[in-house]
N, C-alpha and C positions, 0 to 999 in steps of 0.2 A: 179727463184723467190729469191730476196735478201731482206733478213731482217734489215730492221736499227733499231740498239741497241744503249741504250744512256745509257753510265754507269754514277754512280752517286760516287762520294765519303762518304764511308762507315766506319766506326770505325771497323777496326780490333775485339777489343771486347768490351765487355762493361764495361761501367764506374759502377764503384761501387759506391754506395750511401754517401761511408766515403770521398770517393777520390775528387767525385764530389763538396761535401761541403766543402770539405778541399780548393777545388780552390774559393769557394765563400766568403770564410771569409772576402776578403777585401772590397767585397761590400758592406758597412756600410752608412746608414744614417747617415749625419752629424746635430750636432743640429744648428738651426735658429740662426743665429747672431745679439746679439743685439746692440745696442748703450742708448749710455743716453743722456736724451732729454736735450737740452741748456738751457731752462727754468725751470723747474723744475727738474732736475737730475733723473728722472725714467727711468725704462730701457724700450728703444722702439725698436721694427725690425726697419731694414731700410728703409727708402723711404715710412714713414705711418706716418697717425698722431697721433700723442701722447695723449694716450685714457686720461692721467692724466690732462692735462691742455690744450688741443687741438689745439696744434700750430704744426707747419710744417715747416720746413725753414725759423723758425725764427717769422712767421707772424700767427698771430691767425686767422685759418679754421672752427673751430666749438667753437663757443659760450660756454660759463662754464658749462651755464644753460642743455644748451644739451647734454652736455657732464657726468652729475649730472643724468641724466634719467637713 
């Protein structure tokens, strides 16, 4: 009767909770990038329309009025 074994790789020992976080430091959120709108100079994320005056590349998407709501 032969047995098959399937090792698995295992950490020698364990990681300590300073150590572990010590390697996470650099996973940081970074903040959202803005730009400012052509028309009105407000600052917009990219690729949205501009909640200030409702244009988008240039061309007006959302009316004043609805934009005013």
């Amino acid at each position: 009767m032969k047995l098959e074994l399937q090792l698995f790789a295992v950490p020698f020992r364990k990681v300590s909770k300073t150590r572990g976080r010590k390697r996470r430091t650099h996973y940081k959120i970074s903040e959202n990038a803005t730009v400012t709108c052509p028309k009105c100079g407000a600052a917009v994320r990219g690729h949205r329309v501009c909640a200030n005056c409702g244009t988008y590349k240039g061309k007006e998407v959302v009316k004043e009025k609805e934009v005013a709501e």
